[in-house]
N, C-alpha and C positions, 0 to 999 in steps of 0.2 A: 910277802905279798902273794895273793892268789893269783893263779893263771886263769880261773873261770868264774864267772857269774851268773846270777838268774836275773832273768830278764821277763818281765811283763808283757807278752808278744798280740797285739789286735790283728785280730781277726773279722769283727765286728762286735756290735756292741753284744751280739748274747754269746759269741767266742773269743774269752780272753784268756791263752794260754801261758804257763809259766814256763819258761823254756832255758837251755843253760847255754852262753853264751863265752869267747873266751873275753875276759878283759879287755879291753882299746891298748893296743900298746902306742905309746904318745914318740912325737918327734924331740928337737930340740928346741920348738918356740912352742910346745905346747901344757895342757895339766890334766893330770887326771883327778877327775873330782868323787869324792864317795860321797852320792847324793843320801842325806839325812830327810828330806822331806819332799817332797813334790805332790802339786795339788792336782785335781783332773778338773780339766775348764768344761766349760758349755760345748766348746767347739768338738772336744773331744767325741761326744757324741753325737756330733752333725755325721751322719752316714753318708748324704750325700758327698758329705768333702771330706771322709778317711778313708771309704770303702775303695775306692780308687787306686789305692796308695797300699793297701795291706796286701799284704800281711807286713808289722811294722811297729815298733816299739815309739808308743808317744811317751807325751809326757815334757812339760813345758815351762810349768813353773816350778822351778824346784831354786832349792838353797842347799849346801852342801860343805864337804873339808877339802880342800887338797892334801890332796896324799901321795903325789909324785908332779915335780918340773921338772918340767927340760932343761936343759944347762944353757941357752941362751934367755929364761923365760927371768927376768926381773919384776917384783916388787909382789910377788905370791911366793911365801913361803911355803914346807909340808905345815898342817897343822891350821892354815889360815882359813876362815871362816868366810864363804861368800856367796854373794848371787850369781847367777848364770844366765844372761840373756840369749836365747838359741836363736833371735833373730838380730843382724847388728849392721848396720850401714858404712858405707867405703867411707864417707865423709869426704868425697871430692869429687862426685858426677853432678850433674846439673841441678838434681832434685834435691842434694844434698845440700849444696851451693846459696839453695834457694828455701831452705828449710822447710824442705819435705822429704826427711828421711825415710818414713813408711813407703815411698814410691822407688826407693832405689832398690836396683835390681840387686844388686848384690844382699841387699838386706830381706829380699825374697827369696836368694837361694842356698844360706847360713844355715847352718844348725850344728847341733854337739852329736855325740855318735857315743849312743844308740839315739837315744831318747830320756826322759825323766823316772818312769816306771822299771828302771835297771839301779843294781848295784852302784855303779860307776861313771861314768861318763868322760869322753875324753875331750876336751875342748880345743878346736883351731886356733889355731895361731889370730885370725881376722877377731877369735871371740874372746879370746882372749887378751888384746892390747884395745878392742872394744866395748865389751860385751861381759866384761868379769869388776866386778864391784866386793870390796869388802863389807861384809854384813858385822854390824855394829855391835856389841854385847850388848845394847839393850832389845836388840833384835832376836826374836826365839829362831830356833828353823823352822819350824810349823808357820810363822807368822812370814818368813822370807820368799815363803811359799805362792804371798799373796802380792810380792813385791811386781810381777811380769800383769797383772790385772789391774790394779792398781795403777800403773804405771800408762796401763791403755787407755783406763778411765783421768788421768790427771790430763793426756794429751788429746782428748774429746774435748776438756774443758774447754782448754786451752783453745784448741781448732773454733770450737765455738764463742769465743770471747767472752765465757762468762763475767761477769761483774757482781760483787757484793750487792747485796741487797735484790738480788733478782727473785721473780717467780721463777719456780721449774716445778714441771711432770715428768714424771721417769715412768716411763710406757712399758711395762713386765719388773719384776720383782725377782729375779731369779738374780745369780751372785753379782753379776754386772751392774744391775738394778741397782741393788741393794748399799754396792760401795758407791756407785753415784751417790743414793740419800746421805753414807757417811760424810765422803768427802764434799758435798755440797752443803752440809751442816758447817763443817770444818770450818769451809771459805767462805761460811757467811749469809747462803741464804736466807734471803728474806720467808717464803712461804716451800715447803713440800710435798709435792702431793704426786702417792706412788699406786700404778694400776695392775693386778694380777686376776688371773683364774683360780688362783691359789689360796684358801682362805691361812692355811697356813704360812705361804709369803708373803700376805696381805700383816699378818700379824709382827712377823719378820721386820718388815719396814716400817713400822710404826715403833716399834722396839728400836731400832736403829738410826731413829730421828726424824722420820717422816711425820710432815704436820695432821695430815690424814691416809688413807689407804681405802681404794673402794673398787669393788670386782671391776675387771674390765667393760662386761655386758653393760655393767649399768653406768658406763662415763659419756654417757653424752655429754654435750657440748654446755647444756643448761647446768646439767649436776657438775661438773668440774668448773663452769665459772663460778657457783655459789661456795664451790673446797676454794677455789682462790680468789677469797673474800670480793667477787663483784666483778674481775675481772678473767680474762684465760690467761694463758701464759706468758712472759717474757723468752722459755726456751722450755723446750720439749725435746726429750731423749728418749730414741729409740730402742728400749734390751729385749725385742720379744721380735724373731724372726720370722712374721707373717704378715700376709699384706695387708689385714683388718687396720695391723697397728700404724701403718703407713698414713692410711686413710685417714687414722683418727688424728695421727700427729698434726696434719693440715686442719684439720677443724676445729684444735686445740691449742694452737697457737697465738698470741694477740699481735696486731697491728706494732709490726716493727719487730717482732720476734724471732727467734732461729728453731729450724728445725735442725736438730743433732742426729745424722743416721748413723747407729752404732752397730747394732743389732745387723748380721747378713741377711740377705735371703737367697734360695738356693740360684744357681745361675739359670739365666733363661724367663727367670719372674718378672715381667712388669707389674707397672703399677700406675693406677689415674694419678694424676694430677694437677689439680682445680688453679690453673693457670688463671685464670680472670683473679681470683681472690690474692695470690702468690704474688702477684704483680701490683695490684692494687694498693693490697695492703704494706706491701715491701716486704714480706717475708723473706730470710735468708734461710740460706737449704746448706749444710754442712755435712759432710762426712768426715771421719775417721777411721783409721784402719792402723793394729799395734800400739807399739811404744818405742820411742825412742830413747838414746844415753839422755836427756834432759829430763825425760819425761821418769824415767828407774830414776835418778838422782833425788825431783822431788819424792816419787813416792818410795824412798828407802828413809827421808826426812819425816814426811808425813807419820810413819811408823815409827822411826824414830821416838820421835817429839812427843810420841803420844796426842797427835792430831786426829789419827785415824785410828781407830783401834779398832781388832779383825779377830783377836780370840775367842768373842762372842760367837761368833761368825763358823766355826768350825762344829759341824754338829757328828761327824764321823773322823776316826783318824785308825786307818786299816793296815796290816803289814800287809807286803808286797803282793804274797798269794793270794790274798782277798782283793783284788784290783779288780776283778770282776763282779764284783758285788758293788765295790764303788761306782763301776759303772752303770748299773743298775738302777743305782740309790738316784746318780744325777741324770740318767731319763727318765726315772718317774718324776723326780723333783720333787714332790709332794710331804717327803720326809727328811731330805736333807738340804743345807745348805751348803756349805763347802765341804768335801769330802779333800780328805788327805791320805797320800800310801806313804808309808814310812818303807822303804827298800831295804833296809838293817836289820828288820823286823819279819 
């Protein structure tokens, strides 16, 4: 076993350096994982919320081997294939209690060490008796990759009470977007209809099961009740962090519908809100935030089963040193959809 690794170090998104690191050495409740795939999320490029924090090896979604336990660590073997959740909840504070694990603090301040974009990763003890899932042999690691997004989007549903046969708008196209339309196909939607600046995610989500796809600019309120056949919406999802799409979400929702806040915006942003109509109409207002153990469970199933399927979906797959290129690719957006760094490579 080595003593040292490289590690993908942010700096910001136009300095991502490769830097050598010594290996995590692990306790006796804990594993060290040699991560095989890890994808880069949307957030990764939010500035306002890593620039903070750097210099700092991210890196979130990943899938991976064990390749060292600790002598008290039961039911991971070396050699055993899995996911790795870096965020994981106590499961016994009040929020937990009351099933809202994305609120507990403990599950705000978890993580593996380094990050995803490194050789190795060494996982806590909390993430490990929480937070560590066996990935499936029908599961690739590229594909394990997508289980932490996935996982965010099955618990939006959820938070949102979707139901078969509903309308939905997924408000941006980007990768969040884009697994809403899968998994909303999956569960049943009735109509889809996805909005981007993008003409090439515009195309994306129509490739991916969207019933239609029409530039953002042009979705008023008349043009998206004619996409859903005469009516707006039963529930509107937010994937595009600006406050145009906010806007829009309220004026494209139908009487009795939800609005799903997915999408952040940076902190400090308000936003209108057309309270006479909200009120009138009964609008429900939902957020989300993460994924919780139930929420990785479905969508390791979902993948699984071949419910959702996300290989289409990868249009980059980079070894480590090129991380910054992948970062690249996901703030222009314009040419990639999921970007992957292979850290073995």
């Amino acid at each position: 076993m080595k003593t040292s690794m490289r590690t993908s170090v942010y700096y910001n998104n136009g300095d991502i350096r490769i830097e050598e690191r010594p290996v995590p050495t692990i306790g006796p409740k804990e594993l060290l994982v040699r991560v095989e795939s890890s994808g880069i999320c949307g957030s990764d490029v939010m500035e306002w919320y890593r620039l903070q924090k750097a210099p700092l090896v991210l890196g979130h979604e990943i899938s991976g081997v064990v390749v060292k336990r600790g002598a008290d660590v039961e039911g991971f073997d070396t050699g055993t294939r899995v996911f790795v959740s870096h965020h994981v909840p106590c499961n016994t504070c009040r929020y937990c209690m009351a099933g809202q694990h994305s609120l507990c603090d403990t599950l705000r301040s978890t993580n593996f060490d380094p990050g995803g974009f490194a050789e190795f990763v060494r996982v806590p003890e909390i993430n490990v008796t929480t937070g560590t899932f066996l990935l499936p042999e029908e599961v690739s690691f590229d594909e394990g990759a997508f289980i932490e997004p996935l996982a965010c989007v099955a618990r939006g549903l959820r938070m949102a009470r979707f139901s078969p046969g509903s309308s939905v708008l997924v408000l941006g196209s980007g990768i969040s977007g884009l697994l809403f339309v899968k998994a909303l196909r999956a569960k049943g939607a009735d109509r889809i209809v996805s909005t981007d600046i993008s003409r090439f995610r515009l195309e994306a989500a129509l490739s991916f099961g969207a019933d239609a796809a029409v530039n953002a600019g042009e979705a008023t309120p008349e043009r998206l009740k004619e996409l859903g056949n005469g009516r707006l919406f039963d529930l509107v999802v937010t994937c595009a962090g600006v406050t145009e799409v906010i806007t829009q979400a309220f004026e494209s929702v139908d009487r009795g519908g939800t609005v799903l806040l997915f999408a952040p915006l940076e902190p400090g942003t308000t936003v209108s809100l057309p309270f006479f109509r909200v009120w009138r109409e009964q609008v429900t207002i939902v957020s989300t935030y993460a994924g919780c153990p139930e929420d990785i469970i479905e969508a390791i199933e979902l993948l699984r089963s071949r419910s959702v399927t996300v290989t289409d979906m990868i249009t980059h797959t980079l070894p480590l040193g090129e991380t910054g290129t992948g970062f690249r690719l996901v703030e222009e957006g314009n040419r990639s959809i999921k970007v992957i760094i292979k850290p073995q490579e």
